[in-house]
BALOBA-1460 file (C-alpha; in Angstrom, 3 decimals):
// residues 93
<rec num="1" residu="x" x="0.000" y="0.000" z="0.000"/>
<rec num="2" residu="x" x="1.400" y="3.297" z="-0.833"/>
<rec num="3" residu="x" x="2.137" y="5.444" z="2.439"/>
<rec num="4" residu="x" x="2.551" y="9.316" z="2.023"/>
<rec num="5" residu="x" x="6.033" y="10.747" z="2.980"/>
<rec num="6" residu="x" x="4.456" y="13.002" z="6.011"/>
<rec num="7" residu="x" x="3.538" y="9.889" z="7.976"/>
<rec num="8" residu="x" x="6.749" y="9.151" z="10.308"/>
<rec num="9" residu="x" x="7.328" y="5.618" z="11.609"/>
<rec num="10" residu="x" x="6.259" y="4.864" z="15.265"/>
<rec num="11" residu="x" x="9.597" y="5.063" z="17.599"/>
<rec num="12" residu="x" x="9.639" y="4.266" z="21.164"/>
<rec num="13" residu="x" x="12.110" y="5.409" z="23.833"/>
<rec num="14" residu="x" x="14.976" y="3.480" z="24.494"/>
<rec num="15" residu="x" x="14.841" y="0.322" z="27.369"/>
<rec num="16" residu="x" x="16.777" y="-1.958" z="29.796"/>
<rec num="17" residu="x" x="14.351" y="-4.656" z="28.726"/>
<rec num="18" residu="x" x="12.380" y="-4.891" z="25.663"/>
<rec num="19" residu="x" x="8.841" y="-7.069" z="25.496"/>
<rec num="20" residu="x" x="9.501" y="-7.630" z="21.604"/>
<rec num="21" residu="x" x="11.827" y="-8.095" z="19.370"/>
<rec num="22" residu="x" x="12.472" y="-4.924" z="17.687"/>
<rec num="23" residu="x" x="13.464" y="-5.721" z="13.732"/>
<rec num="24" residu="x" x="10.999" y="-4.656" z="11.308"/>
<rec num="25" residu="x" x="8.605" y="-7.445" z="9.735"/>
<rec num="26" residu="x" x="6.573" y="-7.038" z="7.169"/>
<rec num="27" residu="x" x="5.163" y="-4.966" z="4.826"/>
<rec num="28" residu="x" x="4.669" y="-1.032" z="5.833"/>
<rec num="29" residu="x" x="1.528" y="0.081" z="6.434"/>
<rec num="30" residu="x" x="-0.689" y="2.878" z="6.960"/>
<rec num="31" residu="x" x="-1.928" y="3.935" z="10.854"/>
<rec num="32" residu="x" x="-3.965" y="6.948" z="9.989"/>
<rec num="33" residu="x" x="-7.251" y="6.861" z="11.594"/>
<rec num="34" residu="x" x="-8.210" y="8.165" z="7.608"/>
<rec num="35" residu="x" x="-6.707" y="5.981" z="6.250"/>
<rec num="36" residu="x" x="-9.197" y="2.982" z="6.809"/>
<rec num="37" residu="x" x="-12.555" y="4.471" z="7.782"/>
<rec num="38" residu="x" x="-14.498" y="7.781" z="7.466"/>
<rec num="39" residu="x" x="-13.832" y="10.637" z="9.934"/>
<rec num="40" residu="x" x="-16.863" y="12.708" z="11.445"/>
<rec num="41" residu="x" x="-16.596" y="15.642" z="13.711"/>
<rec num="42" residu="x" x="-19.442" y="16.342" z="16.666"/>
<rec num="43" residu="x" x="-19.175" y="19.586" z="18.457"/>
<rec num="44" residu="x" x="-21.591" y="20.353" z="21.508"/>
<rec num="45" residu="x" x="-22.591" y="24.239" z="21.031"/>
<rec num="46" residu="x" x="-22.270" y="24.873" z="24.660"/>
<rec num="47" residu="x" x="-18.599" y="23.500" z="24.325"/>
<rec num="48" residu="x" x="-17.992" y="25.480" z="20.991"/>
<rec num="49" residu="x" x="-19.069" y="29.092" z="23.316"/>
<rec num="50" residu="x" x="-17.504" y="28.228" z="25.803"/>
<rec num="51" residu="x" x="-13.765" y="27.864" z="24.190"/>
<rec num="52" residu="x" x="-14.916" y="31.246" z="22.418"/>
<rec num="53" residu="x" x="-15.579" y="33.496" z="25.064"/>
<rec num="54" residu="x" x="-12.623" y="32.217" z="27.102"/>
<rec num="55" residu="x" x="-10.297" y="32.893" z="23.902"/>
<rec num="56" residu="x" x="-11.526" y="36.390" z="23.740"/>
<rec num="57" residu="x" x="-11.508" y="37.176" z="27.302"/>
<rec num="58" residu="x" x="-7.921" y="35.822" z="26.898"/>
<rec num="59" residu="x" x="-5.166" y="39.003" z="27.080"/>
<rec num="60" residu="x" x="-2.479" y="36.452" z="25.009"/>
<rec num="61" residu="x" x="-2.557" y="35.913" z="21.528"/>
<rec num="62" residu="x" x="-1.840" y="32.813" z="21.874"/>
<rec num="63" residu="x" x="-2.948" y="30.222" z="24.765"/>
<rec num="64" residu="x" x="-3.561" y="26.774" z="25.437"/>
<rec num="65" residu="x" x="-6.369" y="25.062" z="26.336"/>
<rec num="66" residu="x" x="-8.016" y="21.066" z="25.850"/>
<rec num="67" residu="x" x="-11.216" y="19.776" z="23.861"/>
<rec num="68" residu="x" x="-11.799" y="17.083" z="25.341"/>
<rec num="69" residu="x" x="-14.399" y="13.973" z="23.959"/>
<rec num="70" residu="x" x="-14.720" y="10.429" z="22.707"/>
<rec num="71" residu="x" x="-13.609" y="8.437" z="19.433"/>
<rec num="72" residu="x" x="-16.248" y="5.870" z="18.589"/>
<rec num="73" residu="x" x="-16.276" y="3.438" z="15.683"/>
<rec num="74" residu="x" x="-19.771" y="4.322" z="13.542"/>
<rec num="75" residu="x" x="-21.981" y="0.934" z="13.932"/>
<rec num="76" residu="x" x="-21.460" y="-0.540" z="9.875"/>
<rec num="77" residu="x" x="-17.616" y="-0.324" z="10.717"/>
<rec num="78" residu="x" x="-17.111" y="1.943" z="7.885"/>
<rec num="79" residu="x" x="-16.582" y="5.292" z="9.868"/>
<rec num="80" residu="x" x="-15.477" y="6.924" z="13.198"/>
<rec num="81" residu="x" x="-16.443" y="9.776" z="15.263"/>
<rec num="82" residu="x" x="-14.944" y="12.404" z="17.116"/>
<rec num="83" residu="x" x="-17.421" y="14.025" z="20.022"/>
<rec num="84" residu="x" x="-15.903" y="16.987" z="21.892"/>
<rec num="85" residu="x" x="-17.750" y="17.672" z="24.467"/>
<rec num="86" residu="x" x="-15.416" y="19.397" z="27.229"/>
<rec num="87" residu="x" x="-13.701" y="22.265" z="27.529"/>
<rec num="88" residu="x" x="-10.777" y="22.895" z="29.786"/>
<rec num="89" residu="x" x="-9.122" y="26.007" z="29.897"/>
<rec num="90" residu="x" x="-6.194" y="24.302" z="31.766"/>
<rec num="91" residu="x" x="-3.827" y="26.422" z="34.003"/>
<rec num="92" residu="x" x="-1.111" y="29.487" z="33.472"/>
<rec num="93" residu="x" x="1.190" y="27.871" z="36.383"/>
């Protein structure tokens, strides 16, 4: 399967002990959540105001904050959703 050059390898951090043997095997393939099913995007309203009036009551231009919600696979198999449905503004300190 052809794999675009953005997508990176997965790499994990070096070990004393290893649970598997670490030489590639295999073909390559894609892990894009794309890349096999259909992505859909659910926003809550009250989620979408609230990161709004928080970024303009903001003094930065930039700031960081978390959406947080659930991935669920669709019920035919064929598609997955996203559902944000949180909003954390996080902390300065």
């Amino acid at each position: 399967r052809f794999v675009p050059k953005r997508m990176v390898p997965f790499s994990f951090p070096l070990s004393k002990c290893a649970l598997w043997d670490p030489v590639p095997m295999g073909d390559v393939i894609g892990a894009h959540v794309t890349y096999y099913r259909n992505p859909r995007l659910s926003l809550v309203e009250k989620t979408l105001r609230l990161a709004y009036r928080h970024a303009k009551q903001n003094e930065k231009k930039a700031f960081s904050c978390f959406l947080l919600g659930t991935l669920a696979v669709d019920e035919d198999g064929e598609g997955v959703t996203l559902t944000i449905d949180r909003f954390d503004p996080g902390r300065e300190v």
